[in-house]
Every structure is written in C-alpha cells, then in structure tokens.
N, C-alpha and C positions, 0 to 999 in steps of 0.2 A: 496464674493470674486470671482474673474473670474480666473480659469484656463483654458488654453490653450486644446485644446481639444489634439493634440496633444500628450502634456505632460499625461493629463490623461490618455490614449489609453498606452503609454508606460508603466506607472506606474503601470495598472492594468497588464501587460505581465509580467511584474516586479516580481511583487506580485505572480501571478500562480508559475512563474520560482524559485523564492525565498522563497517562505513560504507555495509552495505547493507540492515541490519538479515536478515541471511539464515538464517534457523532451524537453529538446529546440526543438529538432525534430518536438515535436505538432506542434511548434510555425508557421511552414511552410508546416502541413498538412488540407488541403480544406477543409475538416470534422470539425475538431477545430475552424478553424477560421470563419466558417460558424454557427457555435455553442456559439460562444466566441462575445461578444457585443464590445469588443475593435478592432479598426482597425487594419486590418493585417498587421505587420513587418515581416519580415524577420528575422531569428535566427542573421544571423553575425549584421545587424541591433542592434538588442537588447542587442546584446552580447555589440558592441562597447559603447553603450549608457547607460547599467550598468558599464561598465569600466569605463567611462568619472566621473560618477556621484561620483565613489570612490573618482576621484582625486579633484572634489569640494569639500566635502563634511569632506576631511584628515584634512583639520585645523581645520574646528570646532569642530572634535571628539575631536585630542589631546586638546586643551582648555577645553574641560568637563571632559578627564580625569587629566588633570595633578595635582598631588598631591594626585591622590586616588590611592588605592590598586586594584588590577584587577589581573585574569588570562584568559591570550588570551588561546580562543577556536577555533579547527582547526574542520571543516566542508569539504567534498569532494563530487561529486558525477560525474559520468561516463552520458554521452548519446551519444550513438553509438561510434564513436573514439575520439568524445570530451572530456574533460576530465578539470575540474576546484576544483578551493577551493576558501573557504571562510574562513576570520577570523573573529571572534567575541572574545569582550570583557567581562568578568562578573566581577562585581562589587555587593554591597552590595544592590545600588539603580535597578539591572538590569541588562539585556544581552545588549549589543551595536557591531550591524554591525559594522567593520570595512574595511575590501577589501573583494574584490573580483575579481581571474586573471583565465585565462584556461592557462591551460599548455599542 
C-alpha cells in the first residue's frame, strides 16, 4: 500500500504530540527536527492538520459507537501559552480518540 510521504511525516508528529505527550514547541525546535526522521512542520501546521483530521474522522467514530455504552474521558495538557484537550471514549472493546481543539 502507498502512503504519501507526506501524510506519513504528519502522522508520525502526530503520534510524538498525541501519545507521547511531546510539546508542540519541539515541533519547531532545530535540535528535534534534526533528531526526528519526519519532515519538519510547523507547530500551527500540525495543529491545524490534527484539527482537520477530528472533523473526518467524527462520522465514522459515531457509527462505531452508536448503541454502545461509553464514558467520555477529558485529556488536557498546557505548552507554553498553548493550551488544548482531548476527548476520548472507553467502551468495553477499548479507549477511542474522539476530538481534539486548543483553547
């Protein structure tokens, strides 16, 4: 299967930001991204491109949940004056991302 490199590069900034609690700030420090095998984005870059991805991504969540029991879990974390949350779902099959906004 061919992805887009692209996409990859984003997906792995993704991934650090998302599951590895990694400070957007790295995201646009020359140390990191010289360290880091994914092409350098930009923090508001990434930022907008995890936003976008929420709002693909809302229909097919609700369809996998509907009819199941769940409780939304609220996720937050701070870098420098940025400041976002995350919701996720838990169900019996699992946790399931659901948004992600800065406020």
């Amino acid at each position: 299967m061919f992805v887009h490199k692209d996409a990859t590069d984003t997906y792995g900034w993704m991934k650090l930001v998302a599951l590895k609690n990694f400070p957007f700030a790295h995201v646009d420090a020359p140390a990191i991204r010289a360290a880091v095998r994914y092409k350098a984005k930009d923090r508001a870059t990434l930022l907008k491109r995890i936003t976008a991805l929420v709002g693909v991504i809302d229909i097919k969540i609700g369809e996998e949940l509907f009819g199941e029991k769940f409780v939304l879990m609220f996720d937050r974390f701070t870098d420098s004056v940025e400041h976002a949350i995350a919701i996720f779902a838990a169900t019996k099959m699992g946790v399931r991302f659901l948004a992600f906004s800065p406020f």
